[in-house]
SEROLO-679680 format. One line per 2 residues: number of its first residue (from 1); for each residue x, y, z of C-alpha. Coordinates in steps of 0.1 Angstrom, whole numbers, plus 5000, padded with zeros to 4 digits. Layout:
% SEROLO-679680
NUM> X:Y:Z | ... $
% end
This chain:
% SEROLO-679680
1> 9312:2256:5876 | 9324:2265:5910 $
3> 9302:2284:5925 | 9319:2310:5953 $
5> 9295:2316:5981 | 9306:2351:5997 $
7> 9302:2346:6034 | 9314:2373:6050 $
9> 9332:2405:6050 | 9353:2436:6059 $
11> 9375:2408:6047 | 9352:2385:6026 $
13> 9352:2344:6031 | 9337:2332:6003 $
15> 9328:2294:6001 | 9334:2275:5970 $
17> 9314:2242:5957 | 9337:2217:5939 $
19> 9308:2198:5923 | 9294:2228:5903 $
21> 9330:2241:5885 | 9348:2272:5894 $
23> 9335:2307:5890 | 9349:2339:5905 $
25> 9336:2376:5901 | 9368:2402:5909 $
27> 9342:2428:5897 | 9319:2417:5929 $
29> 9346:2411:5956 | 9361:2447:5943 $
31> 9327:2464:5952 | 9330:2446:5985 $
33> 9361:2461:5989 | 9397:2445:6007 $
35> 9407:2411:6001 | 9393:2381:5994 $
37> 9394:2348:6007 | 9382:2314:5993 $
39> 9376:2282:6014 | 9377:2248:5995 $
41> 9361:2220:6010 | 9357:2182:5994 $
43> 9375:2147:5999 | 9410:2140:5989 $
45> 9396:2135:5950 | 9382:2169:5950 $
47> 9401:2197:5964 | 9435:2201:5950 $
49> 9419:2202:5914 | 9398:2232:5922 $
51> 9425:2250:5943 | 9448:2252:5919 $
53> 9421:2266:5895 | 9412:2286:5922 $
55> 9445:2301:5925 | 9445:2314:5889 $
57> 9414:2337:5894 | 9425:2377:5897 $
59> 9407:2391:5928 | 9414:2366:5950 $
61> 9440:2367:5976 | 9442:2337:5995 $
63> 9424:2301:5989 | 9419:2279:6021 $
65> 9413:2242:6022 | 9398:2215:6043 $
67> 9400:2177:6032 | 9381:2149:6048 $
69> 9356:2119:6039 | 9327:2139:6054 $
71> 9333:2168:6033 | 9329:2147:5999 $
73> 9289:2156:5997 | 9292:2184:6022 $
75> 9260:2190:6049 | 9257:2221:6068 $
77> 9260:2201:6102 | 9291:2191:6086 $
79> 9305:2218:6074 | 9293:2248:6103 $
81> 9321:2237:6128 | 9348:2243:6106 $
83> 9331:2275:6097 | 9326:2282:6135 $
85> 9363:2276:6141 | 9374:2294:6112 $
87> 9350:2323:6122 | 9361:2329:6156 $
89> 9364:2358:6180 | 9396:2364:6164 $
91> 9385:2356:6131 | 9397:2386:6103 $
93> 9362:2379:6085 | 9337:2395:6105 $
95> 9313:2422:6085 | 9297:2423:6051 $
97> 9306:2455:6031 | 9325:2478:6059 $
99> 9307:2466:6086 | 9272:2469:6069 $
101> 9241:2461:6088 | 9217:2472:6058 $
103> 9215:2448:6027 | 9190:2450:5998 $
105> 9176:2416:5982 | 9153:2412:5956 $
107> 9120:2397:5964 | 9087:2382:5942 $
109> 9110:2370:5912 | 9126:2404:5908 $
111> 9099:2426:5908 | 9106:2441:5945 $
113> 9136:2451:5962 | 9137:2440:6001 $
115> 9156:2463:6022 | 9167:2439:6054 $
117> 9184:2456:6084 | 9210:2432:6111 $
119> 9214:2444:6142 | 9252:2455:6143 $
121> 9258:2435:6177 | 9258:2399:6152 $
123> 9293:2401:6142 | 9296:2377:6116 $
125> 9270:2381:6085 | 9261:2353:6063 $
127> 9249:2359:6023 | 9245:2343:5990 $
129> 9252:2365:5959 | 9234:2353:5925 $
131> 9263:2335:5900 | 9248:2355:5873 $
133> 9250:2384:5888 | 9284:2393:5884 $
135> 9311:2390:5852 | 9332:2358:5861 $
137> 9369:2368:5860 | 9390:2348:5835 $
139> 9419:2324:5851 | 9455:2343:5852 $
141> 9487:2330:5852 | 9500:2355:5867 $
143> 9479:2354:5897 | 9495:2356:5933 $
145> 9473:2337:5954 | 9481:2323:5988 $
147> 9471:2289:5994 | 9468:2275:6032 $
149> 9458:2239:6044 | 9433:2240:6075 $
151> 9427:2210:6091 | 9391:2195:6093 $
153> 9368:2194:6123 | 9355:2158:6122 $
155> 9317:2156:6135 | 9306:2128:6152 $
157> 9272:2109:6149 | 9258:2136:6125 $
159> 9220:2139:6129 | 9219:2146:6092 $
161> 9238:2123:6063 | 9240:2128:6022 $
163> 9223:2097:6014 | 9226:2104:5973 $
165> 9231:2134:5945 | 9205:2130:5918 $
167> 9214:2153:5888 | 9195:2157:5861 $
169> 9217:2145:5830 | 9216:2166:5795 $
171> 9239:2172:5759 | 9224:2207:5764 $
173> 9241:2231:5786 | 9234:2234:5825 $
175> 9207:2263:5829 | 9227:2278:5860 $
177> 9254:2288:5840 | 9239:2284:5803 $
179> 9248:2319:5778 | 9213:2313:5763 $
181> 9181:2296:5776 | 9149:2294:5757 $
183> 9117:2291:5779 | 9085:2283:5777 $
185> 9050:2289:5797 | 9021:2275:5803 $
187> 9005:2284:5769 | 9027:2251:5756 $
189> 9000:2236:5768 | 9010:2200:5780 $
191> 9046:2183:5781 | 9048:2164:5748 $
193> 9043:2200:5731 | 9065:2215:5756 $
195> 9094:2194:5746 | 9084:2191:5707 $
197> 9084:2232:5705 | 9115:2240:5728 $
199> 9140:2214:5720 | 9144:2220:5685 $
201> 9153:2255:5690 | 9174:2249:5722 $
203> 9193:2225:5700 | 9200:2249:5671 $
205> 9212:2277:5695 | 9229:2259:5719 $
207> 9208:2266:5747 | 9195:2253:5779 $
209> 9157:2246:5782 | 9138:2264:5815 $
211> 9104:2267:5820 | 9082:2292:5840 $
213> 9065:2275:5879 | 9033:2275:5858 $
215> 9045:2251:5830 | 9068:2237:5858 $
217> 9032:2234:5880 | 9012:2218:5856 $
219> 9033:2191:5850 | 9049:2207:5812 $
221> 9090:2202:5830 | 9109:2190:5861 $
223> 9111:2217:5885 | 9154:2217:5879 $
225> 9142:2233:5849 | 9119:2265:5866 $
227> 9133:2304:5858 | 9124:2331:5869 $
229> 9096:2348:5856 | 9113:2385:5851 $
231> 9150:2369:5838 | 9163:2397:5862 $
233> 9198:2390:5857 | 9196:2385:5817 $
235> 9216:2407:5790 | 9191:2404:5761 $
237> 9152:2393:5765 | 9136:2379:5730 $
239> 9100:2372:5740 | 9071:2355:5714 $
241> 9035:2361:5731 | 9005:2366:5712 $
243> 8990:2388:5735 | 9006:2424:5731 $
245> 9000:2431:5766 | 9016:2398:5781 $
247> 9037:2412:5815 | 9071:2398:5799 $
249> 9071:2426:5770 | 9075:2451:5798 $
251> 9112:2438:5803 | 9118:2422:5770 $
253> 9145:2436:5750 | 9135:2421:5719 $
255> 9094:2413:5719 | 9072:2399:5690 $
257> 9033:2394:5690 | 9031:2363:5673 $
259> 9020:2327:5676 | 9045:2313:5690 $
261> 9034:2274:5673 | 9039:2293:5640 $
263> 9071:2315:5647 | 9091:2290:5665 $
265> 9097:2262:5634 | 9105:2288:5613 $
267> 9132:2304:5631 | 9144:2270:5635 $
269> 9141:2262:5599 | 9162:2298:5597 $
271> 9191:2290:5619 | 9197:2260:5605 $
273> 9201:2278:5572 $
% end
């Protein structure tokens, strides 16, 4: 998926990363109000694919792109003088949300809400926005997007370089962008019956595999695989916790006291049915 990172707004510049797909929320770039621009960056292998999905995407106005070698594994001392050119004194993008200078952010996996103040003389505001935190919009045919070529700012002796991309490879889907996860604590109690309880039911739903940073901590899964705790951003919570006063039943949609050694194989056995 290609995820768009808003960067800035009255007139939003939002960043998007050819090596995860494309994704596009019109629904959050019409609450941030005016038009909205995309900035592709990659190698000459990379970019036109995703610009012309890009360019499908209702909500967004205009797609700019960058091609060079040192964009193919993008580093931020890479990338920030093409954004500092691009961002200039007589840059259009200059403030988030109509000139903004209060943001919210959730804090504490979800269960506080940070209100963070900018001091309005910084002109240009940088911010990430959560890819499930928004609908994606669907690719339209009909779609007027403008598409401009800018021309890349080569950097020279970079103190930083991609040396390699390790990504961990799986039949199941990826959890960033997975419709269903099933996750597990530390009450699996080690990795062999981590992976012997989850899998089976991740397999017969379809679903990715997370883990909370305490199964994740002890050694249970690889930390690609921690979740947050709270599944903030979640449409339906089923939990399975034999303790009917475990925290997650307090934002479960769906909650059963049960053990979870005995529940899980038979909902298996009754999916597969």
């Amino acid at each position: 998926m290609l995820r768009i990172r808003p960067f800035a707004l009255c007139r939003p510049l939002l960043r998007q990363n050819h090596r995860f797909g494309l994704t596009f929320s019109a629904h959050g770039s019409s609450a941030a109000g005016g038009q909205v621009t995309g900035l592709v960056v990659g190698d000459s292998t990379q970019v036109q694919s995703v610009v012309e999905k890009a360019k499908k995407l209702k909500g967004l106005t205009t797609v700019l792109h960058s091609t060079s070698s040192q964009y193919a594994s993008p580093v931020p001392e890479v990338v920030s003088p093409l954004l500092e050119r691009l961002l200039s004194d007589n840059s259009p993008y200059t403030h988030v949300f109509f000139n903004a200078t209060t943001f919210t952010r959730p804090i504490y996996a979800g269960n506080a809400i940070a209100t963070v103040r900018a001091p309005s003389s910084i002109p240009v505001k940088f911010f990430t926005v959560r890819s499930t935190a928004f609908k994606a919009s669907a690719p339209e045919d009909g779609a007027q997007v403008e598409e401009k070529t800018l021309d890349p700012v080569e950097v020279v002796d970079s103190p930083t370089q991609h040396i390699k991309t390790d990504l961990t490879k799986s039949d199941r889907p990826d959890l960033g962008v997975a419709s269903r996860v099933v996750s597990g604590g530390r009450a699996l109690k080690n990795a062999e019956t981590f992976k012997a309880t989850l899998e089976p039911l991740a397999d017969v739903l379809g679903a990715a595999i997370g883990a909370s940073r305490a199964a994740v901590d002890a050694g249970y899964a690889d930390n690609s695989l921690q979740v947050g705790q709270t599944g903030k951003d979640s449409k339906l919570i089923v939990a399975v916790n034999k303790d009917p006063d475990a925290p997650i039943f307090q934002v479960a949609d769906v909650g059963l006291v049960a053990d979870l050694f005995e529940v899980v194989p038979q909902l298996v056995e009754k999916l597969k049915q």
